[in-house]
N, C-alpha and C positions, 0 to 999 in steps of 0.2 A: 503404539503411541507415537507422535510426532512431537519435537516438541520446536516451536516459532519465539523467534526472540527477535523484537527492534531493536535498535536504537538510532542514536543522531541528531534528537528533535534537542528543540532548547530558541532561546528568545533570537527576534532577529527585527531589526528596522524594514519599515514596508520599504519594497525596493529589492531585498537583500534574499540570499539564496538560503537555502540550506538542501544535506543531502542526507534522507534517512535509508536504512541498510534492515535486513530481516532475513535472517538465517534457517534454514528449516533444516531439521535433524531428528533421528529417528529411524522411523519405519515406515520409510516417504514411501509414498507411492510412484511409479511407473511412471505414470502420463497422468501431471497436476498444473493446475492454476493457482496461480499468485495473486492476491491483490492488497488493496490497500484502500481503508475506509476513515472517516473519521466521524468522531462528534464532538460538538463545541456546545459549552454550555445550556441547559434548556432545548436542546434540538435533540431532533432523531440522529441514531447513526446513520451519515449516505455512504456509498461510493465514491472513490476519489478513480482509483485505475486500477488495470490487472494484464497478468501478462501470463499470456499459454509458456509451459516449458516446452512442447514440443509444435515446432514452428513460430516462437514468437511472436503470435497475434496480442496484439497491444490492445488494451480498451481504454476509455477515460469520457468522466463527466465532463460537459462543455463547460462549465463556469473554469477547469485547469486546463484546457486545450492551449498549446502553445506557449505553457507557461511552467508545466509540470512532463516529466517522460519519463518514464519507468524501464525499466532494463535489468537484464540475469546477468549473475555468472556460472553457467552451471558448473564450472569444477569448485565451485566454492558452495553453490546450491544457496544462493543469495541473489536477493533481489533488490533493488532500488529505487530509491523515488528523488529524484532531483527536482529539484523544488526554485524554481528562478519567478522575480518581479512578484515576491510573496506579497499581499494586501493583509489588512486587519480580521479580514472575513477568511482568510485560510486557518487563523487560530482554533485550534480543537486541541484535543487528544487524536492522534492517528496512531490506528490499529491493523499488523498486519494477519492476511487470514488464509489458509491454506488448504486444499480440498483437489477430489480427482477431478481430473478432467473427463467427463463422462459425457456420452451422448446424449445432447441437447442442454449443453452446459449451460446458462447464465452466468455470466463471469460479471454483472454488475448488483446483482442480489445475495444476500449475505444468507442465504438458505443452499447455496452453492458450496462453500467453505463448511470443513469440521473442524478445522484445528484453528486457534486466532490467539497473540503474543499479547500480552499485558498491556500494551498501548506504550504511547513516547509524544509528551507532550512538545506540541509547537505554538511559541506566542510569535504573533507579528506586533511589532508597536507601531504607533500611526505617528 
């Protein structure tokens, strides 16, 4: 078992940063992908971003390009989502989600991930 823990999230004026954190612990696997999803009220859960552990190839939905970048530390086996020039439309619950990294991975579909942390809500206010 793995077990994925957020945190970080919490309210913030549109403009303003915030930086969530997610820990993965267990009986990780070898060679995994990290991401990071969210859903906001009435919506589906999407993809926000993801990051290979071995080679750090990064993904991310366009609507957080340039706005959002995710990064490891692997001696800490944590990941991150910095979060800059937040809008009213980033507010969800974000949830992070963890799985092998296997041949012919999808790192932005959530049928890629087995293990996924209780969530860590973020409000933007306008």
């Amino acid at each position: 078992q793995v077990q994925v823990v957020e945190s970080g999230g919490g309210l913030v004026q549109a403009g303003g940063s915030l930086r969530l954190s997610c820990a993965a612990s267990g009986r990780t696997f070898s060679s995994y992908v990290m991401g990071w999803f969210r859903q906001a009220p009435g919506k589906e859960r999407e993809f926000v971003a993801a990051i290979r552990w071995s080679g750090g190839n990064t993904y991310y939905t366009d609507s957080v390009k340039g706005r959002f970048t995710i990064s490891r530390d692997n001696a800490k086996n944590t990941v991150y989502l910095q979060m800059n020039s937040l809008k009213p439309e980033d507010t969800a619950v974000y949830y992070c989600a963890y799985g092998p990294a296997l041949s012919g991975l999808a790192p932005r579909r959530d049928f890629s991930y087995d293990y996924w942390g209780q969530g860590t809500q973020v409000t933007v206010s306008s």
